[in-house]
C-alpha angles and dihedrals in degrees: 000000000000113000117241150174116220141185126173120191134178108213137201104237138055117281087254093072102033080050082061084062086080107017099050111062090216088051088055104044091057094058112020118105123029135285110321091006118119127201101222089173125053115155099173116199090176099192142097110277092012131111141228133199120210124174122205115206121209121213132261079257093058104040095274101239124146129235128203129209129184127202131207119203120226108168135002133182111176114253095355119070134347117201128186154139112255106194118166110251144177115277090266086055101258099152109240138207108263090233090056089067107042102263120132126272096246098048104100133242097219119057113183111203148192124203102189126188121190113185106230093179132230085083090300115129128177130218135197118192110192129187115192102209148099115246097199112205092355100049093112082049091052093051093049092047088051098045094047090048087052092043081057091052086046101062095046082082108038099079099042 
């Protein structure tokens, strides 16, 4: 069985406006990154083929560097369903080898992942994010890091 990291959410608002968490750039640099971390850095190229480049910023706690990703989008059905390649790059969006910068060996260079949107009605929608790859040592940080960005996400539609 393949590895994976996996976070479901129900959230309060129509899948129009929970798909703008990954297509709108400030959409995505309210929610993207965990608990504390900014995103100082979302070009969003929102489109089959194309590539965007996102930064997550640690805090001052926790050494307050700041780490790019870009993602590469493989396939994309509105509303329905967003599919891409997340690799760590430089800040103009070179993909990088994990180790250069500082992650561990084992972590890999290649994330597949699912974005996936049901509609529940009365304006509820629920997404899966899933990213097909094995962590290594840090996979319980990984999960962590993914369930608390999507908490964030989350919360910018609970007080509308």
């Amino acid at each position: 069985m393949e590895k994976q990291v996996k976070v479901s959410r129900i959230f309060d608002a129509p899948v129009e406006e929970v798909w703008k968490l990954w297509s709108v750039a400030e959409y995505v640099k309210q929610w993207w990154g965990p608990d504390k971390f900014t995103c100082p850095t979302a070009k969003i190229h929102f489109g089959e083929g194309e590539t965007s480049l996102v930064s997550m910023q640690a805090p001052n706690e926790f050494g307050g560097q700041t780490h790019y990703n870009i993602w590469t989008y493989k396939k994309i059905v509105p509303l329905e369903s967003i599919e891409f390649i997340q690799n760590l790059s430089d800040e103009k969006g070179n993909k990088v080898k994990p180790t250069a910068v500082g992650m561990p060996p084992d972590f890999p260079e290649d994330v597949r992942t699912l974005v996936t949107f049901k509609n529940l009605g009365n304006e509820k929608t629920e997404m899966t994010v899933t990213e097909f790859a094995d962590f290594g040592q840090i996979s319980h940080f990984a999960q962590m890091g993914l369930e608390q960005s999507i908490g964030k996400a989350a919360a910018l539609f609970v007080a509308r």
